[in-house]
C-alpha positions as MATLAB code, in Angstrom:
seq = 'XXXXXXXXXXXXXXXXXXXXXXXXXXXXXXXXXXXXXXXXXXXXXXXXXXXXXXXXXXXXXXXXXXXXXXXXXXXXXXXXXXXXXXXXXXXXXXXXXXXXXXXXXXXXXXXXXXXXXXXXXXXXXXXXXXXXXXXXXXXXXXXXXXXXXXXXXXXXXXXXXXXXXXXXXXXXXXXXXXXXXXXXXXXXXXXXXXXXXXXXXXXXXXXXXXXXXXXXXXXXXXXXXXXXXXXXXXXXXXXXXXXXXXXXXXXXXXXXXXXXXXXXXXXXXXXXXXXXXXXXXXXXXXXXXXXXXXXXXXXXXXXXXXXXXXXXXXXXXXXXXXXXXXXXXXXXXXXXXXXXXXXXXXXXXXXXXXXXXX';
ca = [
      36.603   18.896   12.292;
      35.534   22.267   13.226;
      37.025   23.955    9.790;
      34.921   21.423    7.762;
      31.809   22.220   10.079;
      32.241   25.657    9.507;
      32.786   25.107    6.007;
      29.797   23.797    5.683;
      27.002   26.058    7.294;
      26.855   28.321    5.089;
      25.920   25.547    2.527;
      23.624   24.247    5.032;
      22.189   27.539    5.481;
      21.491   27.704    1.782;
      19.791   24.945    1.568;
      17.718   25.477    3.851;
      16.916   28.877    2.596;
      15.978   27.140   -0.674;
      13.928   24.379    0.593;
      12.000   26.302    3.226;
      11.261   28.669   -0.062;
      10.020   25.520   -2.127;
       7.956   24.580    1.008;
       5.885   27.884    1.382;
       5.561   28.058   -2.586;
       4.046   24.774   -2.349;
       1.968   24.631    0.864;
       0.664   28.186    0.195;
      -2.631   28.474    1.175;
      -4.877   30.038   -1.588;
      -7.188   31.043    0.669;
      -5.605   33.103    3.083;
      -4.891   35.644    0.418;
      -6.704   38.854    0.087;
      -7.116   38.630   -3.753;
     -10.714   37.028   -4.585;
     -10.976   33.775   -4.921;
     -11.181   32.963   -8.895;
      -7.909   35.215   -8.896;
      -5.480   33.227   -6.711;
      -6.603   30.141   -8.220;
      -5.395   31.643  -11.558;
      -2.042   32.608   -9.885;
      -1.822   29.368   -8.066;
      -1.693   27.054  -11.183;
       0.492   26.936  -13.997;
      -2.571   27.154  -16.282;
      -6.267   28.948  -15.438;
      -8.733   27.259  -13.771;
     -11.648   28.586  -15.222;
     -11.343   27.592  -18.247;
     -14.454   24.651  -17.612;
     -13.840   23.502  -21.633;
     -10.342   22.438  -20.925;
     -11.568   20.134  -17.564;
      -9.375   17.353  -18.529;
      -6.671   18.407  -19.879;
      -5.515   20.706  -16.817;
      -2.277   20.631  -15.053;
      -4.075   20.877  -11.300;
      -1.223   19.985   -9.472;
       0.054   16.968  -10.015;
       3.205   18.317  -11.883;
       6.352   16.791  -10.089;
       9.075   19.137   -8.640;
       9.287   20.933   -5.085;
       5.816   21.017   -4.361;
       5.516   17.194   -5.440;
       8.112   14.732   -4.718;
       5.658   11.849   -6.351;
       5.132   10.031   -9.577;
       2.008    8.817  -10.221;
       3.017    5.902  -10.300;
       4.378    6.212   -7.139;
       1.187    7.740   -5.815;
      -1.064    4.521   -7.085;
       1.381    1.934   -5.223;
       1.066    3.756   -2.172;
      -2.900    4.589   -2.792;
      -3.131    0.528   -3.578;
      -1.201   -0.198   -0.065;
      -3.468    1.560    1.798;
      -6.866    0.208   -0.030;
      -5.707   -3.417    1.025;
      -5.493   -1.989    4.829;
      -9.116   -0.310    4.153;
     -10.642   -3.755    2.925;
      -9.305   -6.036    5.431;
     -10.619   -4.030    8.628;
     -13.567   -2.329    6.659;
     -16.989   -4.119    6.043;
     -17.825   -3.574    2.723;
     -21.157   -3.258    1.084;
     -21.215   -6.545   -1.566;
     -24.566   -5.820   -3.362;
     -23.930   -5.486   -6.869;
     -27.020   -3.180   -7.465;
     -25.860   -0.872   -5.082;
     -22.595   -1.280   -5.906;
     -22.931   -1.305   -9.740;
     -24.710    2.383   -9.268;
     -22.526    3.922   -7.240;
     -19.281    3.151   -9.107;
     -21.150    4.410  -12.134;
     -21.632    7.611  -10.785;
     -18.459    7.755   -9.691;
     -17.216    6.876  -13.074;
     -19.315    9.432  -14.700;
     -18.102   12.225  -12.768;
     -14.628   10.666  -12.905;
     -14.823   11.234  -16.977;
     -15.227   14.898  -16.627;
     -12.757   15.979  -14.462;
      -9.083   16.185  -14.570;
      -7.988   13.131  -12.747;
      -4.626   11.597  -14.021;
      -5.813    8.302  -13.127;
      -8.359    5.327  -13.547;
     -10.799    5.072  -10.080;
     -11.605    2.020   -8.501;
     -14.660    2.753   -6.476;
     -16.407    0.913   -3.470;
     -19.019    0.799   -1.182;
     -18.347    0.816    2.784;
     -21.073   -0.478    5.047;
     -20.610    2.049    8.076;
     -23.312    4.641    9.203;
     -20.814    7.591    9.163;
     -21.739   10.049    7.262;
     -18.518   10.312    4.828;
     -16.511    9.427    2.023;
     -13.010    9.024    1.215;
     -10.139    9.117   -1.784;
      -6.897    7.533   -1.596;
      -4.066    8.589   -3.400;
      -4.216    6.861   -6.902;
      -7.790    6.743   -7.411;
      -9.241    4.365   -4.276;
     -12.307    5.846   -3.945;
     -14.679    5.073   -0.770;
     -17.970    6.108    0.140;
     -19.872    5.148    2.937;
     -23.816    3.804    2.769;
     -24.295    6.790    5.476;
     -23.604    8.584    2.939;
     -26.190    7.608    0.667;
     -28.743    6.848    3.245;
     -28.263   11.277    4.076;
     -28.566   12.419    0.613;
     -31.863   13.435   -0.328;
     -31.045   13.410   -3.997;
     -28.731   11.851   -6.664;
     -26.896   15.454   -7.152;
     -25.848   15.434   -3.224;
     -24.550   12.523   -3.422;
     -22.271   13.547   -6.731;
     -21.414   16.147   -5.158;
     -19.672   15.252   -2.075;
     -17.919   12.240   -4.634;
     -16.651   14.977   -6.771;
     -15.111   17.195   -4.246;
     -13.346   13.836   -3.189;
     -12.416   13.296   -6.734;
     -11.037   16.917   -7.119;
      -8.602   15.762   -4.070;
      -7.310   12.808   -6.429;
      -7.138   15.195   -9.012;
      -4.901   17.553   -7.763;
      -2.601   15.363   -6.148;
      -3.602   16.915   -2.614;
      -2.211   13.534   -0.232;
       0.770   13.372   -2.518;
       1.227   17.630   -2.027;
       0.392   17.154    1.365;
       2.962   14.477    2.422;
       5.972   16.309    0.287;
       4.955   19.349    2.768;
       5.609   17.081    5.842;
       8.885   15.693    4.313;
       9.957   19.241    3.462;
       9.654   20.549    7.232;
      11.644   17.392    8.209;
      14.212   19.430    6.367;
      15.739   21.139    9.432;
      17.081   18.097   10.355;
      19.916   18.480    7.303;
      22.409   20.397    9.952;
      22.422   16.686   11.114;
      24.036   15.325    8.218;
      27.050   17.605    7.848;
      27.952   18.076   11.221;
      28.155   13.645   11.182;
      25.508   13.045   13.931;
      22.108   11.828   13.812;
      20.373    9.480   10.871;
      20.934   10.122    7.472;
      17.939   12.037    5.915;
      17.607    9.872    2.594;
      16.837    6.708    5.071;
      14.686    8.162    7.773;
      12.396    9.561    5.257;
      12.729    8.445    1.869;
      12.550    4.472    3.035;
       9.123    3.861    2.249;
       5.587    6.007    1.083;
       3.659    4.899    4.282;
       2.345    7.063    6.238;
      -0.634    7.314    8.727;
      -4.567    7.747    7.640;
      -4.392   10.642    8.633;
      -2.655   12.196    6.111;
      -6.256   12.841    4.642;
      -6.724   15.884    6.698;
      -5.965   18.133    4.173;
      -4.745   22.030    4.691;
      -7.685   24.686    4.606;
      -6.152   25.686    0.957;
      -6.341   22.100   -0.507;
      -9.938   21.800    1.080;
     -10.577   24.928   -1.010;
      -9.533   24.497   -4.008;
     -11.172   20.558   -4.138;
     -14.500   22.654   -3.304;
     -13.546   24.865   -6.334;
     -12.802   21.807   -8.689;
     -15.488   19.437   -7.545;
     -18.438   22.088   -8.299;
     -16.838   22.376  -11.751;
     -17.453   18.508  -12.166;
     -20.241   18.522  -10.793;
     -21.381   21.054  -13.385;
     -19.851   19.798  -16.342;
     -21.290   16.143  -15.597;
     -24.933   18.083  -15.652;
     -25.845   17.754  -12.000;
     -26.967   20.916  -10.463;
     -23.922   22.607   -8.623;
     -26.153   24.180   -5.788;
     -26.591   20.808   -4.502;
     -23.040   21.075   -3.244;
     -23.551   23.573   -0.855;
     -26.990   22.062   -0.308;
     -25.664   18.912    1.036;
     -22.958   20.736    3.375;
     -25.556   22.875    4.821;
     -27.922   20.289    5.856;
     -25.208   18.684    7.717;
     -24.389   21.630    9.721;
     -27.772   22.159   10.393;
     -28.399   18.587   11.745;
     -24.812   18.698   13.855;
     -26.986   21.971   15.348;
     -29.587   20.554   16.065;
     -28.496   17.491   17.784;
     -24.933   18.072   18.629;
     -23.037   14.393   18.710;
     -24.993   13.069   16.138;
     -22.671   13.686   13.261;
     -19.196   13.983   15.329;
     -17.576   12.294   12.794;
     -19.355   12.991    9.916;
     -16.389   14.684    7.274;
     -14.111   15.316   10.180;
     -12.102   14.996    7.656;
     -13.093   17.996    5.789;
     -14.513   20.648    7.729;
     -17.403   23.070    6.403;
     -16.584   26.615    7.179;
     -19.346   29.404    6.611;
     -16.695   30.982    4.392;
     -16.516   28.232    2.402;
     -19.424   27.302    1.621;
     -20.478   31.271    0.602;
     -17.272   30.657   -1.301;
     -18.619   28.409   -3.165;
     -21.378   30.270   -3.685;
     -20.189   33.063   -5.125;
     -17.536   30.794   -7.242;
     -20.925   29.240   -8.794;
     -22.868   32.580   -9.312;
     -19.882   34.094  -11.302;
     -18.083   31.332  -12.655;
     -20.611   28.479  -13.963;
     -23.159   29.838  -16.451;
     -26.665   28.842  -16.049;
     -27.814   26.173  -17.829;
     -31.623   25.663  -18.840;
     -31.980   21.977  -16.623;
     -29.760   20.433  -14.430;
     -30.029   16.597  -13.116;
     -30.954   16.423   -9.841;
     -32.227   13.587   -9.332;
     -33.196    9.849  -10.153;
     -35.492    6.975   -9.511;
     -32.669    4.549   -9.663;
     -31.276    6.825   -7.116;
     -34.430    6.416   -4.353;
     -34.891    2.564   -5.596;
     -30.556    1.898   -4.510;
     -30.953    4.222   -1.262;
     -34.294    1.870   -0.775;
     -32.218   -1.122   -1.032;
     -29.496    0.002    1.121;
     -31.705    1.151    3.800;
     -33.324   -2.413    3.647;
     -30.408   -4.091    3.761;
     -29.653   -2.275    6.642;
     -32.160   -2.723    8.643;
     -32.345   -7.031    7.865;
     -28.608   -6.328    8.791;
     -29.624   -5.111   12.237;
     -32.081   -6.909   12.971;
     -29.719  -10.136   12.242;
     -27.159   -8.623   14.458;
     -30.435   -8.120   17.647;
     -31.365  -11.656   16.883;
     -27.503  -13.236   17.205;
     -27.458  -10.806   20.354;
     -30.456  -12.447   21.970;
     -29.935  -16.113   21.344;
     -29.598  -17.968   24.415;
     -26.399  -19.574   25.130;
     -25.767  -23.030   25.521;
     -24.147  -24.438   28.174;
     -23.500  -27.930   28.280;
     -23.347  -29.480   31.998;
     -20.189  -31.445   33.248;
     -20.906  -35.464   33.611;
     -20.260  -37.167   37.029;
     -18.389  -40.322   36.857;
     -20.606  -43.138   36.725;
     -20.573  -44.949   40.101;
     -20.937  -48.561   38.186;
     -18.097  -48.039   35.092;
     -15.636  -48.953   38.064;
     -13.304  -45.868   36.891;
     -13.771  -43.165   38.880;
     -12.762  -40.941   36.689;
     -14.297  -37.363   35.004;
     -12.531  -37.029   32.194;
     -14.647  -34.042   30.439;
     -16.001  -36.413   27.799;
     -20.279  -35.898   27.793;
     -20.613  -38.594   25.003;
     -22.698  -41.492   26.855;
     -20.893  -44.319   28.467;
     -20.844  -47.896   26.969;
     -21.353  -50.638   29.371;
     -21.041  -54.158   27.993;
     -22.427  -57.198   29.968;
     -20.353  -59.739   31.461;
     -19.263  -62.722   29.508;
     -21.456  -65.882   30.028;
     -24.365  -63.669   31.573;
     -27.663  -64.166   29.589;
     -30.116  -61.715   28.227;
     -33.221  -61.127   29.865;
     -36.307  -62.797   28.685;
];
């Protein structure tokens, strides 16, 4: 037993050498690096980033190997699993004007970026300031959301940096990361003790929600990505930034108000004068930009209307009195005695032979 154990460590020790390597090439953090931004990007990818008239046709990380144990397939089924979750405990907004717009945005931005995969896209009812992607294209985004943005391109904006998560496979990266520390337990295996890798983590794609809290490098590079759809859909890419920063001021100046708006995906200073600069050098001016619409102000309108009736539904079920019906007494002439719970009235028939009043 201990010859074969021994046999074996160096193997193990390989392994692990080779795996840990795969894990640091893959969860490297772009952003941590001294070389400018535009740079690493270039490095990090198999093909440039910056090439804005190839958006589409990109390999942005969803490329399967060590840094991606997932198919795309693989990635919808586990993207649809957690979507049914999402709509069962999640109020969702049913309007279909609201709804219609929204997923048309979405769409729209959708078509120029580099996604590898069709978006279904709905409407949450919640006041939280946020939106959400789930792998495979299960796109939510809250009416908090669209009751903060001042404009059409906000709203794009924070959709597209959502979409540039899809895009480049960031839960699926993310998750292979996690699976890829849960290496060390391969020692385990050889030595005979323990539970066999392959079942304790290969048995199923679930994992929690949290799994959308993304490393500061993916939240990087979907800022880099989303501005570039934002531009190339013709929305004005400073409203990206825009957004962000009126957030942070508001969290300022009311602390509490916004806890949990993107907790998710927290706005650094240095990224947003990342994203800045990333704009300034990388996206060449254009003579107009869309920034925003009527339909726009007539759907946040709507929402904010249905809202409100919404609220003041929920006061109004809040302050109905409650009725409370009384317990009967027995009656003292139906010769039972009894209270059996029953309020319906009594029926008392008259004797037999007995004649009605005149």
């Amino acid at each position: 037993m201990n010859q074969r154990v021994g046999s074996a460590v160096p193997v193990v020790f390989l392994l692990l050498f080779c795996l840990f390597s795969a894990w640091a090439w893959a969860g490297s953090d772009p952003a941590s690096s001294d070389t400018p931004p535009l740079h690493r990007v270039k490095v990090y990818h198999d093909r440039s980033l910056r090439d804005l008239d190839a958006i589409g046709n990109r390999n942005v990380g969803c490329g399967r190997g060590l840094g991606n144990w997932y198919s795309i397939e693989g990635q919808i089924r586990m993207g649809k699993e957690y979507s049914q979750q999402v709509e069962q405990t999640a109020k969702m907004v049913k309007d279909p004007v609201i709804t219609e717009y929204i997923n048309r945005i979405g769409q729209n931005l959708v078509r120029n970026s580099d996604s590898p995969v069709p978006f279904t896209i709905r409407v949450i009812d919640s006041d939280d300031v946020n939106a959400f992607a789930l792998p495979g294209g299960f796109f939510y985004v809250n009416s908090g959301l669209i009751l903060a943005a001042d404009n059409e391109a906000e709203l794009a904006g924070v959709m597209a940096h959502e979409i540039a998560h899809v895009a480049a496979c960031h839960a699926a990266r993310e998750n292979t990361r996690g699976q890829l520390m849960n290496l060390a337990s391969i020692p385990l295996i050889f030595v005979g003790g323990g539970i066999g890798y392959a079942a304790q983590n290969l048995a199923g794609l679930a994992f929690p929600m949290t799994f959308l809290k993304f490393s500061r490098g993916f939240e990087t590079e979907a800022d880099f990505l989303g501005v570039q759809y934002l531009y190339k859909t013709g929305y004005d890419p400073q409203a990206f930034t825009a957004f962000f920063e009126k957030v942070q001021a508001l969290e300022k100046k009311k602390p509490g108000t916004l806890a949990k708006a993107f907790d998710t995906h927290p706005q650094t200073p240095d990224r947003m004068s990342r994203s800045q600069r990333e704009i300034q050098t990388l996206l060449p001016p254009e003579p107009e930009y869309k920034l925003d619409s009527s339909e726009f102000q007539d759907v946040k309108a709507r929402l904010a209307e249905l809202e409100n009736r919404h609220k003041v539904n929920d006061q109004k079920e809040g302050n109905r009195p409650t009725l409370r019906r009384g317990t009967s007494k027995p009656d003292a002439t139906s010769g039972t005695g009894k209270d059996n719970g029953d309020d319906r009235p009594t029926l008392k028939r008259r004797p037999v032979g007995d004649q009605a009043p005149q």
